[in-house]
Steps between C-alpha positions, in 0.01 A plus 500: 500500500675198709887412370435254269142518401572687141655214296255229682228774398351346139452185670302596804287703241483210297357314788243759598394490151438158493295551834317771351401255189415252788236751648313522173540155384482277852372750788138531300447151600438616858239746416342341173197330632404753719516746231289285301223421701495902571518451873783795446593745236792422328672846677375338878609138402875649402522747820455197732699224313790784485497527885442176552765355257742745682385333879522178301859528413659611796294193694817278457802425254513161497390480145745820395829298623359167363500692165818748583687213655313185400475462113864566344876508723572868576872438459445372166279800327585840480287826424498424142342188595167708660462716229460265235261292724289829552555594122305135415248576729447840384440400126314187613264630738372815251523280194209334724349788638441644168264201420349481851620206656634481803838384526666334826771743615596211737574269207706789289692637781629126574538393119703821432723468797572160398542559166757804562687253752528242254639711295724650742621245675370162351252209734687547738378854632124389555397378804267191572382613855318845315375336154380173768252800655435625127367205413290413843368834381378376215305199669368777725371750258335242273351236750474692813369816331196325320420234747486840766254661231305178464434397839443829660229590171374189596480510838287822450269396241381252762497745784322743332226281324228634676581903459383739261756610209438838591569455874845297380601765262462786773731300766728407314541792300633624903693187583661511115684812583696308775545212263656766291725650766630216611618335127662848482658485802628099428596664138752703682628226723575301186541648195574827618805340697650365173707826389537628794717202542612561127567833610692411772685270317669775252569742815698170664689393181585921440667486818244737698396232752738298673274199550122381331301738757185723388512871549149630585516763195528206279162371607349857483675565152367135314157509633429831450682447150258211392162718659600797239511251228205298585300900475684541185405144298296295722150499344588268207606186724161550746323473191650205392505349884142680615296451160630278251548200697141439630217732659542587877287623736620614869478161695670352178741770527552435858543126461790589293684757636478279823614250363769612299616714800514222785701265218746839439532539868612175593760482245654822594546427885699177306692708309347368220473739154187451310333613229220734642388536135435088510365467851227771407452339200410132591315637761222697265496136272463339816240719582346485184482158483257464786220630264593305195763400307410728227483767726890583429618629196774219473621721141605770674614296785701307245685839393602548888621156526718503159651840612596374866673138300678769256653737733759260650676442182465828343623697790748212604598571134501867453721542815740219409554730190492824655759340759738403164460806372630699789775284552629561197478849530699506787 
């Protein structure tokens, strides 16, 4: 073990458990429509959004320093600070999980940082430059993700006016597994970023890295962290995302995921963190839409809504307590 890992230990673990909540809470959104239009067994859909979320994350770290670097002053927190940001997110996120709605990781990983830094260290220790990309991420995920859903639906009702269902199904049952692939692979480049940065973060303020820079192992550690737990509680969130919503077939399925994954994409090469859990979302309404309004379920979309409003205050909360707590300790 490297000099100086052991007492930063609990809070890298902490991290990778929050990452590991992440992969069953917020990583099923990259394989949940596939699953449910059975273009891929659950077991096929997780095998490629694992690889691919791992490819994904090591395609850039522009969104891991915005978050690592970007959202709170690193000479202002301490390690303290990160655990009781990943403790909120921890209770949050399974609190969630346990009723099937899927959370934004993106939106508790920022709320608890802040919340801890506040606590910490007072207004001072956020930063405007990373919370000004938070919320540009949340114009993204909401407009961007269910105009991309809408249009492109859209665009292929019209194309496709003239072909038989069956015909549609069969092709795009094909062309949805590279729909698929690639929101798992923009999954990685965005969301799976986030801890790594987090990660990075606690090995920088333990004194293990000299300066904000990414070790490889890090990648490999987080992503294949969040794949395990994605296996482990996965199936409750594609539920919610793949069936509860509104019905999808494969060419709604693609419209979505394509989408969702082009509006992801863009905002990582930004350095941009999003919610991938809201992108996806508006981008099955927005695909529902384009058959009727009544198509969605807007009750259960209501639920997913209320829970993404909630979790800034209740992890910004939970960490600024957490944060107290330890101080005092100390």
């Amino acid at each position: 073990m490297p000099d100086g890992l052991l007492p930063i230990l609990p809070v890298l673990l902490l991290v990778l458990a929050a990452e590991f909540v992440n992969g069953w809470t917020d990583a099923p959104n990259a394989i949940a429509t596939v699953v449910s239009t059975r273009v891929l067994s659950p077991a096929q859909a997780l095998i490629m959004a694992t690889a691919l979320n791992v490819v994904g994350s090591m395609s850039g770290t522009a969104v891991a320093a915005t978050i690592g670097k970007g959202i709170v002053k690193t000479e202002a927190i301490n390690l303290p600070t990160v655990a009781a940001a990943m403790v909120a997110i921890i209770f949050w996120s399974t609190l969630a999980w346990y009723y099937g709605l899927p959370t934004s990781e993106s939106h508790a990983l920022v709320a608890g940082l802040s919340g801890a830094g506040l606590a910490v260290a007072g207004p001072s220790a956020l930063l405007w430059d990373g919370w000004s990309k938070v919320l540009i991420g949340i114009l993204f995920s909401t407009f961007l993700g269910f105009l991309g859903g809408l249009v492109l639906m859209g665009t292929l009702y019209r194309l496709l006016a003239r072909t038989l269902p069956g015909t549609v199904r069969r092709r795009f049952g094909r062309l949805q597994i590279l729909s698929a692939a690639f929101m798992a692979f923009s999954h990685g480049s965005n969301d799976g970023q986030k801890f790594i940065g987090t990660f990075t973060l606690a090995l920088l303020l333990g004194g293990l890295l000299p300066e904000f820079q990414i070790p490889l192992w890090v990648i490999l550690l987080c992503a294949l962290t969040m794949g395990v737990g994605t296996a482990v509680g996965g199936w409750r969130i594609v539920r919610t995302m793949g069936l509860r919503i509104t019905k999808l077939e494969p060419v709604q399925g693609f419209a979505a995921e394509t989408g969702a994954a082009l509006t992801i994409e863009l905002a990582s090469r930004f350095g941009i963190p999003l919610s991938t859990t809201h992108t996806i979302n508006t981008a099955i309404v927005g695909v529902g839409a384009t058959r009727r309004f009544s198509a969605v379920r807007w009750g259960v979309t209501v639920e997913i809504v209320a829970a993404w409003i909630l979790t800034f205050p209740i992890c910004g909360l939970i960490a600024w307590l957490m944060a107290k707590a330890l101080l005092a300790l100390q």
